[in-house]
DRENMARMI-929095 format. One record per residue (C-alpha): residue number from 1; x, y, z. Coordinates in pm, whole numbers, plus 50000, padded with zeros to 5 digits. Each point is the difference from the previous one (the first is absolute). Example, Ala and Ser with C-alpha at 12.3 -4.5 7.8 and 13.67 -1.06 7.14 Angstrom:
BEGIN
seq_east_north_up
1_51230_49550_50780 .
2_50137_50344_49934 .
***
This chain:
BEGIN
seq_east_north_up
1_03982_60907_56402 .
2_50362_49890_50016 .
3_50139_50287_49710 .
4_49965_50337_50032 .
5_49792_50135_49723 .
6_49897_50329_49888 .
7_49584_50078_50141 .
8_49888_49992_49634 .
9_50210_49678_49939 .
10_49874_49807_50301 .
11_49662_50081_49975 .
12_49992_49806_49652 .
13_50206_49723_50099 .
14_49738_49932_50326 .
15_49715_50054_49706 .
16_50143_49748_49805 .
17_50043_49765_50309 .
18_49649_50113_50095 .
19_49805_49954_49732 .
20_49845_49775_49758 .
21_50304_49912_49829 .
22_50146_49584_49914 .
23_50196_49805_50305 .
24_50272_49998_49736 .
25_50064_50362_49996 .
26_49933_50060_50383 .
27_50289_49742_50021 .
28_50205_50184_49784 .
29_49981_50324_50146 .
30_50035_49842_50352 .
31_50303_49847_49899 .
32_50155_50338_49880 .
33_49882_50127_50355 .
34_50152_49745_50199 .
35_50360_50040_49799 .
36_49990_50349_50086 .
37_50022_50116_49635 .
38_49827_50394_50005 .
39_50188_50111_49681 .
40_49824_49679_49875 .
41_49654_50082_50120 .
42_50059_50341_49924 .
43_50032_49979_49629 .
44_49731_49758_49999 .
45_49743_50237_50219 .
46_50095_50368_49975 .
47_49758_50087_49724 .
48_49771_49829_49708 .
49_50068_49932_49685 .
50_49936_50277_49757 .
51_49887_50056_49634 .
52_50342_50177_49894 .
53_50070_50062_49613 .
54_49963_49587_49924 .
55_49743_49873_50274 .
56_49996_49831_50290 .
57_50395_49868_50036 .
58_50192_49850_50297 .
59_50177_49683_50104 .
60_49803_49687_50056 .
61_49937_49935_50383 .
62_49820_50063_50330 .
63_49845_50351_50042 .
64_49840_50299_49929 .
65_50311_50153_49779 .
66_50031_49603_49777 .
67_49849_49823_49732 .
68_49745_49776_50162 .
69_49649_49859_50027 .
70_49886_50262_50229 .
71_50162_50289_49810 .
72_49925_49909_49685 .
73_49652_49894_50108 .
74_49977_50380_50194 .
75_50093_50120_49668 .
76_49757_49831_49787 .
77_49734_50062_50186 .
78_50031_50342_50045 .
79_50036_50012_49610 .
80_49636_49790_49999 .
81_49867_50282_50207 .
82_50125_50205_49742 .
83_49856_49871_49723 .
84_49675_49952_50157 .
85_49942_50339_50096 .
86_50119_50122_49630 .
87_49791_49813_49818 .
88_49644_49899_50191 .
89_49783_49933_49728 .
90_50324_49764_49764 .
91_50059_49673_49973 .
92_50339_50073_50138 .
93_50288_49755_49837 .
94_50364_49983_50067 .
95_50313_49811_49840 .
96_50226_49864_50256 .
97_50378_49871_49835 .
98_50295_49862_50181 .
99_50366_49937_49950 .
100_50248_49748_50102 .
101_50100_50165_50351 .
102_49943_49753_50304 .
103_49663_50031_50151 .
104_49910_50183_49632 .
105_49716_49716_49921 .
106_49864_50002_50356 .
107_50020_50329_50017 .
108_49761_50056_49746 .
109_49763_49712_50099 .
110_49938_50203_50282 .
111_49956_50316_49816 .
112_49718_49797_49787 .
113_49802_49877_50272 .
114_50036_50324_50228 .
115_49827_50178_49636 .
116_49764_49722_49971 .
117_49913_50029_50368 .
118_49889_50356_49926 .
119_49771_49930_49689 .
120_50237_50086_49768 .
121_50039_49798_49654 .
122_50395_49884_49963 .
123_50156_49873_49737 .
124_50352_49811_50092 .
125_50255_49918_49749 .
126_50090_49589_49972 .
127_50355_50065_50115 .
128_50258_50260_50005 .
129_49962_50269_49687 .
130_50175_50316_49964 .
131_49861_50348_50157 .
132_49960_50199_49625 .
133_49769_49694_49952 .
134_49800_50084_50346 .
135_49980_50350_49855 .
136_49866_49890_49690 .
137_49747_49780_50149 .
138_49843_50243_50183 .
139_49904_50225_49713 .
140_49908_49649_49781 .
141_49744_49899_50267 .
142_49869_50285_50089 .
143_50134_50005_50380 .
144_49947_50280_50268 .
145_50385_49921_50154 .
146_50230_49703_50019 .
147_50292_49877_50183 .
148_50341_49827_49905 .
149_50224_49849_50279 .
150_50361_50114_49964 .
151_50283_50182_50082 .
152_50113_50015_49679 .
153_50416_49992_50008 .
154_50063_50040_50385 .
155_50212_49710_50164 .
156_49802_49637_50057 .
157_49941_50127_50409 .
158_49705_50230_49834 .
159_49662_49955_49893 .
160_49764_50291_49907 .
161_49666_50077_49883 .
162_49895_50248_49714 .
163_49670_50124_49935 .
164_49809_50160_49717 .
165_49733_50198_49884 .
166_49743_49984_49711 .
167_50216_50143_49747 .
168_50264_49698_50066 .
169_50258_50250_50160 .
170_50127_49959_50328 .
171_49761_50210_50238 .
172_50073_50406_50090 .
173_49942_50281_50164 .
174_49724_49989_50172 .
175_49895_49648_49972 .
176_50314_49915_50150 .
177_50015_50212_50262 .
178_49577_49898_50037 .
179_50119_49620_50020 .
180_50233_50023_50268 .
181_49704_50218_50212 .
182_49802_49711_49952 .
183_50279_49733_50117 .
184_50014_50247_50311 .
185_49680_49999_50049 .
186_49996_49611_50074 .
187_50003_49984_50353 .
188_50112_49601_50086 .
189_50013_49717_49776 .
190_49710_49892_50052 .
191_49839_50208_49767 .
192_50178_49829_49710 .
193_49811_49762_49778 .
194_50263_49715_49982 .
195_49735_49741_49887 .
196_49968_50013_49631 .
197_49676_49906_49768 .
198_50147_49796_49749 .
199_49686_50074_49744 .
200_50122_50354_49942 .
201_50366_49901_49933 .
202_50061_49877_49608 .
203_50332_49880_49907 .
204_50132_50178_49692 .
205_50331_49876_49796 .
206_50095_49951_49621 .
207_49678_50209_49840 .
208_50156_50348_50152 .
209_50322_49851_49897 .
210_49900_50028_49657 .
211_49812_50306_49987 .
212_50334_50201_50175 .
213_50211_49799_49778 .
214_49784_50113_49687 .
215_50053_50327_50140 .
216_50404_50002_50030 .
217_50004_49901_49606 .
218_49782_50274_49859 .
219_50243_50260_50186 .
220_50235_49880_49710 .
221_50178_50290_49799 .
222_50249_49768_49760 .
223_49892_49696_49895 .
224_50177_50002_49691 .
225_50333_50074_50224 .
226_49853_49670_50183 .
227_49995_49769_49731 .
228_50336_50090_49824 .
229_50178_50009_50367 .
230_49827_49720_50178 .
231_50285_49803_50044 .
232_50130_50290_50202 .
233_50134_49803_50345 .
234_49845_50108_50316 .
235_50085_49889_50335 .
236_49706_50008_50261 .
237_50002_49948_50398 .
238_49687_49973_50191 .
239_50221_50013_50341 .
240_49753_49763_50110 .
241_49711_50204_49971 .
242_49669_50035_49811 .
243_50182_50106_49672 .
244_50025_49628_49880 .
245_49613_49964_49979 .
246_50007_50277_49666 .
247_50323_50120_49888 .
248_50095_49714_49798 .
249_49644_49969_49916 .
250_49989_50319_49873 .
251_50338_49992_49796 .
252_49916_49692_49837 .
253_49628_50170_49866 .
254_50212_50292_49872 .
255_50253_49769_49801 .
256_50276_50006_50153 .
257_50137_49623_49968 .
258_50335_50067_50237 .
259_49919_50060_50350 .
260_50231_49845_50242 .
261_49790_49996_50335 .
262_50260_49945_50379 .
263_49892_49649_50148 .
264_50187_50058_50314 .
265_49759_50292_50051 .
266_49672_49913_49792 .
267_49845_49779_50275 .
268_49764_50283_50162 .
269_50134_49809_50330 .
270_49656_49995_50199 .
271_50135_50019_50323 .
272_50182_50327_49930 .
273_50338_49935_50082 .
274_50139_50152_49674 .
275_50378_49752_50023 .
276_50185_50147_49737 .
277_50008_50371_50123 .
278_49980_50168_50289 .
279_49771_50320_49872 .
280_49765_49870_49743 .
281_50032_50357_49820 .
282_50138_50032_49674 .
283_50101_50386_50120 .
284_50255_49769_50149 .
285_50313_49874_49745 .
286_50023_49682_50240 .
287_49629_49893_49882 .
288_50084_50035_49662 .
289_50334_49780_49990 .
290_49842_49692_49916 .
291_49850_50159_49671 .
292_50340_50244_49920 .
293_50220_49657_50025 .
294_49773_49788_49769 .
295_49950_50302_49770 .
296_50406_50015_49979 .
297_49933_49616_49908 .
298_49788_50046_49727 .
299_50113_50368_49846 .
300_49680_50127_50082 .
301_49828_50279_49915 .
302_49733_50062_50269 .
303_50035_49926_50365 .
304_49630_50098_50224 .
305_49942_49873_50349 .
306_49632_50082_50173 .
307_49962_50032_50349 .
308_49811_49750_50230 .
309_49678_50140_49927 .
310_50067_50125_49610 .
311_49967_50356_50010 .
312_50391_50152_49987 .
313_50259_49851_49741 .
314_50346_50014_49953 .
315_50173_50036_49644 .
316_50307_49922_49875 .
317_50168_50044_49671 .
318_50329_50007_49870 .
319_50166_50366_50007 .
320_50214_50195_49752 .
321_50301_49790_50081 .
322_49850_49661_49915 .
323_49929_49870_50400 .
324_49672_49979_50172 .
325_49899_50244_50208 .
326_49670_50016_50241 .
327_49806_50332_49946 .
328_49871_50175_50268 .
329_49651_50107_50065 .
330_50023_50348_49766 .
331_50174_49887_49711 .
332_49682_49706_49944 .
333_49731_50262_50092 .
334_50213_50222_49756 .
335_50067_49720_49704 .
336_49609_49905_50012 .
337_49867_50382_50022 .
338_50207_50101_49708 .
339_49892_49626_49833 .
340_49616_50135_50025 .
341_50049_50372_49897 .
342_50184_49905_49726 .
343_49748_49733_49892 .
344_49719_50258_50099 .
345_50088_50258_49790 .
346_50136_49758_49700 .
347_49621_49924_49991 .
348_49863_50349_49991 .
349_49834_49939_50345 .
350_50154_50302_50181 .
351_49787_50273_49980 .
352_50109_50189_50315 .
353_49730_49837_50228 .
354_50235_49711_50140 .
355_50184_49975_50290 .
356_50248_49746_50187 .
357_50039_49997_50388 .
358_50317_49984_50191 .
359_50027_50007_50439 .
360_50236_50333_50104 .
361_50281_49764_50062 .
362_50017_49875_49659 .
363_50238_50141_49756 .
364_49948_50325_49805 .
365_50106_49906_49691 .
366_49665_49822_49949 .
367_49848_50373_50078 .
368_50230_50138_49697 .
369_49961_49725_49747 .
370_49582_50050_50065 .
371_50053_50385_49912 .
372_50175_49885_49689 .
373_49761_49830_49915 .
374_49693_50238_50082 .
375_49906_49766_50286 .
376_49886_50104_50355 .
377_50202_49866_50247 .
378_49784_49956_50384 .
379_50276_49963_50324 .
380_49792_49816_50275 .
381_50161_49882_50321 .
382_50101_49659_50040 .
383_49832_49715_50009 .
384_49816_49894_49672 .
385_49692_50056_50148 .
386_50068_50403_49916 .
387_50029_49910_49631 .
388_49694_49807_49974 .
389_49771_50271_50215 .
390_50134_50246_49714 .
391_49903_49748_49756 .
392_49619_49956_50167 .
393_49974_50403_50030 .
394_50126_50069_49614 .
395_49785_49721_49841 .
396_49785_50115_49714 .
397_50218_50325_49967 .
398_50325_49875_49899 .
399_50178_49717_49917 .
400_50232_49806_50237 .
401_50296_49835_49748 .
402_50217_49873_50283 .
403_50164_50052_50366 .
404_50270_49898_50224 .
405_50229_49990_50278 .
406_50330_49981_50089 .
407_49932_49704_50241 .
408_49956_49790_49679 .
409_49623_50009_49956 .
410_49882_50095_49669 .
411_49647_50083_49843 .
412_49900_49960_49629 .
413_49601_50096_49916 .
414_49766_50021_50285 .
415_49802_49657_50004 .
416_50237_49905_50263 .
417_49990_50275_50357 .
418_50352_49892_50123 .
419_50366_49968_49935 .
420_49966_49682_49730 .
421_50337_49745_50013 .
422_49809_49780_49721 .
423_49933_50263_49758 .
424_50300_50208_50042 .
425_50215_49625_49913 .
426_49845_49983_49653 .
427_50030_50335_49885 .
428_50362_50031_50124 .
429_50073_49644_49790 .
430_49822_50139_49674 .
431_50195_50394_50081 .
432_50280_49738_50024 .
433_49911_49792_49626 .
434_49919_50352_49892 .
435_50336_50150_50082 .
436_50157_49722_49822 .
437_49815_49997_49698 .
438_50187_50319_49910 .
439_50333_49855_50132 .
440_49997_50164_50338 .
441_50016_49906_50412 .
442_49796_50196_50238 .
443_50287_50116_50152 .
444_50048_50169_49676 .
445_49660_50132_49989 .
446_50033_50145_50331 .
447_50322_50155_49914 .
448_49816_50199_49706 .
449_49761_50077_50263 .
450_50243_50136_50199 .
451_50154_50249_49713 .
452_49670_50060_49919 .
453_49853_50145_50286 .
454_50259_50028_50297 .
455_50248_49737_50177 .
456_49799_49938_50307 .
457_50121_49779_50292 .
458_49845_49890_50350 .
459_50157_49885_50275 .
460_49750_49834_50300 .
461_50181_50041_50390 .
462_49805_49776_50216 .
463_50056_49967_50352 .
464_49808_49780_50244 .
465_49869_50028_50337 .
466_49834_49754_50210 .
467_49715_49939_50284 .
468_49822_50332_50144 .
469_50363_50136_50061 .
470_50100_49993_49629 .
471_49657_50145_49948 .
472_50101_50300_50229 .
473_50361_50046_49845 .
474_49828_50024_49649 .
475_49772_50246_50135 .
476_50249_50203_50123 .
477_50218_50011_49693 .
478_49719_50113_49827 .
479_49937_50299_50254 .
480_50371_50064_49937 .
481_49972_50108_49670 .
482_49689_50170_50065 .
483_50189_50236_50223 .
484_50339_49971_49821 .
485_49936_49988_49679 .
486_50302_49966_49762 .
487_50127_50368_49835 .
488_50176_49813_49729 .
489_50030_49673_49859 .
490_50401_49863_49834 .
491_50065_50414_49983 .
492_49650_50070_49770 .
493_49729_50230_50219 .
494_49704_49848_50146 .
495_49711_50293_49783 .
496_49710_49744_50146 .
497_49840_49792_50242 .
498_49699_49831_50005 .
499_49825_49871_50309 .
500_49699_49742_49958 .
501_49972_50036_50348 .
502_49870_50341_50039 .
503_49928_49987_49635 .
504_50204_50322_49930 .
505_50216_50100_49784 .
506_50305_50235_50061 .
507_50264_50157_49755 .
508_50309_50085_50226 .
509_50127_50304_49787 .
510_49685_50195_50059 .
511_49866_49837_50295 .
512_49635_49964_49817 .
513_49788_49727_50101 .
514_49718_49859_49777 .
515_49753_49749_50105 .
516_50060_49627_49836 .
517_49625_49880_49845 .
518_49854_49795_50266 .
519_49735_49699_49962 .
520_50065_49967_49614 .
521_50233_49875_49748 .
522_50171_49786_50220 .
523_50078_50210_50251 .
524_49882_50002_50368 .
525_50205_50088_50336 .
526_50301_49754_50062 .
527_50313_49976_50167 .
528_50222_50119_49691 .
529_50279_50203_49914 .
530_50178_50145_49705 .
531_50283_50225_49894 .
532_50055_50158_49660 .
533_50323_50174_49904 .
534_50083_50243_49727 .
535_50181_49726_49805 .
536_49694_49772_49966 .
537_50119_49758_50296 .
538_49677_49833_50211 .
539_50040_49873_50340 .
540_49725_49876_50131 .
541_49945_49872_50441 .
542_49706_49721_50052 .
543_49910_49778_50231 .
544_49911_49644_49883 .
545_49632_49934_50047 .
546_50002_49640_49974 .
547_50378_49921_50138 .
548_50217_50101_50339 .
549_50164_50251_49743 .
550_50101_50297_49933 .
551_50086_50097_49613 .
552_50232_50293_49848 .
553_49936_50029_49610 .
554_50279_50175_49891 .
555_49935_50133_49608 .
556_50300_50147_49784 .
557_50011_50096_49593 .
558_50279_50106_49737 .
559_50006_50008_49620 .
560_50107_49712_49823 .
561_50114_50085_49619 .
562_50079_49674_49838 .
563_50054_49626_50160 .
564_50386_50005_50049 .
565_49925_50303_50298 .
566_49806_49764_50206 .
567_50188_49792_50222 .
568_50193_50326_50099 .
569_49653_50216_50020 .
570_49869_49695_50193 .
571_50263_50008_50267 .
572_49971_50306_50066 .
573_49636_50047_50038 .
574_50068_49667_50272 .
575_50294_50163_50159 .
576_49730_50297_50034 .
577_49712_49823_50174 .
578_50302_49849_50242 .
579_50124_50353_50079 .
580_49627_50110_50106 .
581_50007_49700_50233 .
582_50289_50093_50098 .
583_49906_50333_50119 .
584_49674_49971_50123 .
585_50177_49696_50239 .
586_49789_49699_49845 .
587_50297_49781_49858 .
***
């Protein structure tokens, strides 16, 4: 070999030129050999994809660490396996859905004959649908696990693969960690079933669509606030994603008779390029620029923008001084908690066996707005999955009223197992025709939050490191901490610190340790880190599980006493998160 590669590396390049793989990608691998590119092959080779907190995710391309044929296939069948074993005596079924990343369609063509290959029933959506609708499907008919090809907001290089259990939630602890044993245990490709039977795969399309439609409508709270507001203007980008196919569907079956949907962005663009932004993620303020300039247009009320594969949103609304603003991820999961207590316990329905769900990274005023409001609050780790195992495990004991996350996924009733885009749009447009209806904005109903129950604000450092080197500088900052952790955080004491990793929990004035809860509530060993000081600052160290990322959530508070304090309260509480960057060397 003309590179010099590391053992492990080069012994799964020469597999891949080796074995029973197309002349295409033989070429293709050659050709990186030949150029003399071993960062390239590297990258590509130096481990397999992995089931992190969203599935299988990587960029499209040739080898064992990309989206392709062979990986996806490995990963599929492995996940047949799987199911086989789990369920010997069913007529096992799965749901396969897709989005509008390249290779998205193919990709799960291949998924449905690899299933069908192994005796298993599939049932493959038409064309591209949303993944709260795969999630729904799987409960509606009655499927042992299904799969939706995604990944979700990351740039238009990626592809990834999500798959899910029974329940409709994305799969856990251990049937991940039993899935990717079984993808191990496949020893060449050879042993995966490539050649479909097409009489066990049904296509499936607009009869789901109405039954998860039919859904999103009962979760209705105001209708009256509907009707007398339903000329309230909302502004809606898809940003080219699966959000077209049921958002506008959905507002129109509600009543709302002003919906302004983004042409430039509500082609679902099939071959995944995504032109009009460069992160298809509306986390980012460039994604949603389209929708803030035509809302500016219009005078709008409402701005929401789904990702490519409809399970985050962004919000926007105009703020105390008249101009519109995009939320961020806790001030939605915030507006629509305190939306459903409110409504909850207007109807009499709280009776002190509810609870809502937040991840550990999400902010803590949800926690103190759920103990106003006599409501357990359950802190999983992140990834959505967490808040729908809690879900499965408290089913028939209590009852789940919502969830959330600051990454912009939000959860209302439990017919759905996933963060759900579609359903979180039309309550946030009736909060919105609700809010108005008594001559407000929900800027100004988050500001009564805020005096209500605590000014909380969250600031998100992200810092990103690629290839198997960025992998190893990530790893290292995390050890860091671990050995260095910070005494004090912008001049408060650090009193805590919490390590998913060795699942203990230590409180630095006494030095006592205490065991974390293991295996339940949403809360199993991972790479994590968080710091509590004796001001009620959060800082919290994690490794992305589905990016080349590493993420600092960096969680402040104050008091705010009446709406003329807060631009001053709110600079301060900014200028606090930057001084904690600041010190800890991350900005």
């Amino acid at each position: 070999m003309s590179v010099q590669l590391e053992e492990n590396v080069e012994k799964k390049v020469h597999s891949w030129l080796e074995g029973n793989y197309d002349k295409d990608t033989k070429a293709a691998i050659q050709k990186m050999i030949d150029d003399g590119s071993s960062t390239e092959l590297t990258d590509a080779f130096y481990k397999d994809l992995e089931f992190g907190t969203g599935g299988l995710r990587g960029l499209i391309g040739i080898g064992s660490n990309r989206m392709n044929r062979y990986t996806v296939g490995k990963a599929t069948q492995g996940l047949a396996n799987y199911l086989n074993k789990n369920f010997p005596d069913d007529d096992i079924k799965v749901v396969i859905a897709y989005d509008s990343r390249i290779k998205s369609d193919e990709f799960s063509q291949i998924i449905a004959d690899i299933f069908s290959g192994n005796g298993i029933t599939v049932y493959l959506f038409d064309s591209l649908r949303p993944t709260p609708e795969l999630s729904f499907a799987i409960r509606e008919l009655d499927c042992k696990s299904g799969v939706v090809v995604t990944a979700s907001h990351n740039p238009k290089e990626y592809n990834g693969y999500k798959a899910y259990w029974v329940d409709g939630s994305q799969v856990v602890a251990p049937h991940d960690r039993n899935i990717i044993d079984e993808v191990n245990a496949i020893g060449s490709v050879e042993e995966i079933k490539f050649e479909g039977n097409p009489d066990l795969i049904h296509s499936i399309g607009e009869e789901i669509d109405k039954k998860y439609v039919d859904h999103i409508l009962s979760l209705s709270i105001s209708k009256e606030a509907i009707k007398n507001q339903k000329d309230t203007k909302i502004v809606f980008t898809p940003i080219h994603g699966t959000g077209v196919m049921l958002v506008p569907r959905v507002l129109k079956e509600m009543g709302f008779t002003n919906v302004t949907v983004i042409e430039k962005q509500a082609e679902p663009n099939g071959n995944g390029q995504f032109p009009t932004v460069v992160y298809p993620n509306p986390e980012e303020s460039e994604a949603m620029s389209l929708a803030l300039e035509k809302a500016k247009e219009i005078d709008a009320d409402l701005i929401m923008g789904t990702d490519p594969d409809a399970d985050r949103v962004g919000i926007g609304a105009k703020n105390h001084h008249g101009e519109l603003q995009l939320l961020n991820g806790n001030q939605t999961a915030s507006l629509l908690i305190y939306y459903l207590l409110s409504a909850w316990k207007k109807a009499g329905k709280l009776t002190g066996n509810q609870f809502i769900c937040k991840t550990i990274v999400t902010t803590d005023l949800i926690d103190n707005m759920a103990d106003g409001f006599g409501v357990k609050c359950y802190n999983t780790l992140t990834g959505f999955k967490y808040i729908a195992q809690v879900i499965r495990e408290k089913e028939g004991l209590e009852e789940f009223i919502g969830g959330g996350e600051e990454s912009y996924g939000y959860l209302i009733g439990d017919a759905v197992r996933d963060k759900d885009a579609i359903a979180s749009c039309a309550i946030m447009a009736e909060l919105t025709a609700y809010a108005k209806d008594q001559g407000l904005s929900l800027f100004d109903m988050l500001m009564e939050i805020y005096k209500q129950y605590g000014f909380y604000y969250e600031g998100l450092i992200s810092i990103t490191k690629k290839g198997k080197s960025g992998a190893d500088e990530i790893q290292q900052m995390m050890a860091d901490f671990r050995a260095n952790p910070p005494k004090s955080l912008a001049g408060a004491p650090v009193i805590r610190m919490d390590d998913y990793q060795s699942l203990k929990n230590v409180d630095t004035r006494s030095g006592a340790i205490f065991n974390i809860p293991s295996g339940q509530m949403g809360v199993e060993q991972s790479n994590v880190l968080q710091f509590f000081t004796n001001d009620g600052t959060k800082f919290t160290c994690r490794p992305s599980g589905t990016e080349p990322k590493i993420k600092f959530y960096v969680g402040v508070r104050a008091n705010l006493e009446n709406n003329e304090d807060f631009d001053a309260e709110y600079a301060g509480l900014k200028e606090k998160v930057q001084t904690i960057g600041r010190e800890l060397g991350l900005v």
